[in-house]
Structure formats: structure tokens, C-alpha cells
C-alpha positions in Angstrom: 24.2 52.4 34.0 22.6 51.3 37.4 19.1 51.5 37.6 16.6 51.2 40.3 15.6 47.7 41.2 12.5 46.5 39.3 12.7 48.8 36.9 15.4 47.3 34.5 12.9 46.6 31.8 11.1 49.7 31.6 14.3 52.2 31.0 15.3 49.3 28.4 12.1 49.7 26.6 12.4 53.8 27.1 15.5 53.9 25.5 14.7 51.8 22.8 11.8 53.7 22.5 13.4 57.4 22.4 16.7 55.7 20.1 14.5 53.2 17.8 13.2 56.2 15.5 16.6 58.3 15.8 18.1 57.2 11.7 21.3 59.5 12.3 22.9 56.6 15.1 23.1 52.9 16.0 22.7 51.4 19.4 22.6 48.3 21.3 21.1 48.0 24.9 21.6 44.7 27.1 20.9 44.0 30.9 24.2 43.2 32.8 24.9 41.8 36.2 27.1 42.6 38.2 28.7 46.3 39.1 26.4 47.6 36.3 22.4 46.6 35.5 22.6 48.1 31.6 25.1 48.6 28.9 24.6 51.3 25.8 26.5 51.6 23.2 25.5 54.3 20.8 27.3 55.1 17.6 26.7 58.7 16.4 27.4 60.8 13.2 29.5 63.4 15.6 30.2 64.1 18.9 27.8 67.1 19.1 24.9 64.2 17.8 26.3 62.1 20.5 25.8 64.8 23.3 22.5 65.2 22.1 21.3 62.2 22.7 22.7 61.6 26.1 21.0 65.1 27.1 17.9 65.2 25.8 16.5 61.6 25.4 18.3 59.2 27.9 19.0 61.3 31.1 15.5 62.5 31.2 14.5 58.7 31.4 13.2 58.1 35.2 14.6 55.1 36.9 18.6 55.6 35.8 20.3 56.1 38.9 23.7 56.6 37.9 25.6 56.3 34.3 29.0 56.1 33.1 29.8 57.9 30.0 33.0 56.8 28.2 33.6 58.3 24.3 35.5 56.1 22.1 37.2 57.4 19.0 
């Protein structure tokens, strides 16, 4: 993800705030530099779970600027 400068922090602490109480995944968020400022990775029960997620609690979250999705199976 790339997020707006300054605001690394807060989308870290809104993600872990909308993923912390989800039971059905598992997730790890960690500030990068480089290319990218932040790195999800969230393991979901389905792909349909997975979409879910990415639609209704992490692209509403101000501040993400651009993110790359990439599905592993």
C-alpha cells in the first residue's frame, strides 16, 4: 500500500482496529520503505471472506492512496 505522508500510523492503527475483532482471518500489518509504505497480509476462510474485507473495512480507510492486491492460493 502507499499511504499519504504522515499518516502511516493512523491507517496501521485503522486496520488493526477494523481486522483485530474479525475471528474468521489472520493478519499481519508492517510499515515498509521503499516503493511501498505498508504490507497486509490477510489469511481468510474463502475468497468471498477475503473480498469482504478488502471492500468493506480497509478501502474505506482515509489516507491509503494506492494498494496492490495479489491472492495467493
Amino acid at each position: 500500500m502507499n499511504i499519504a505522508i504522515n499518516h502511516e500510523n493512523e491507517v496501521i492503527r485503522k486496520i488493526r482496529d477494523a481486522l483485530e475483532s474479525d475471528v474468521m482471518l489472520d493478519f499481519e500489518i508492517q510499515g515498509t520503505l521503499g516503493v511501498y509504505d505498508l504490507v497486509l497480509k490477510i489469511t481468510a476462510k474463502s475468497d468471498d471472506d477475503l473480498r469482504h474485507v478488502l471492500l468493506e473495512k480497509i478501502k474505506p480507510i482515509d489516507n491509503i492512496q494506492s494498494a496492490i492486491t495479489m491472492m495467493v492460493i
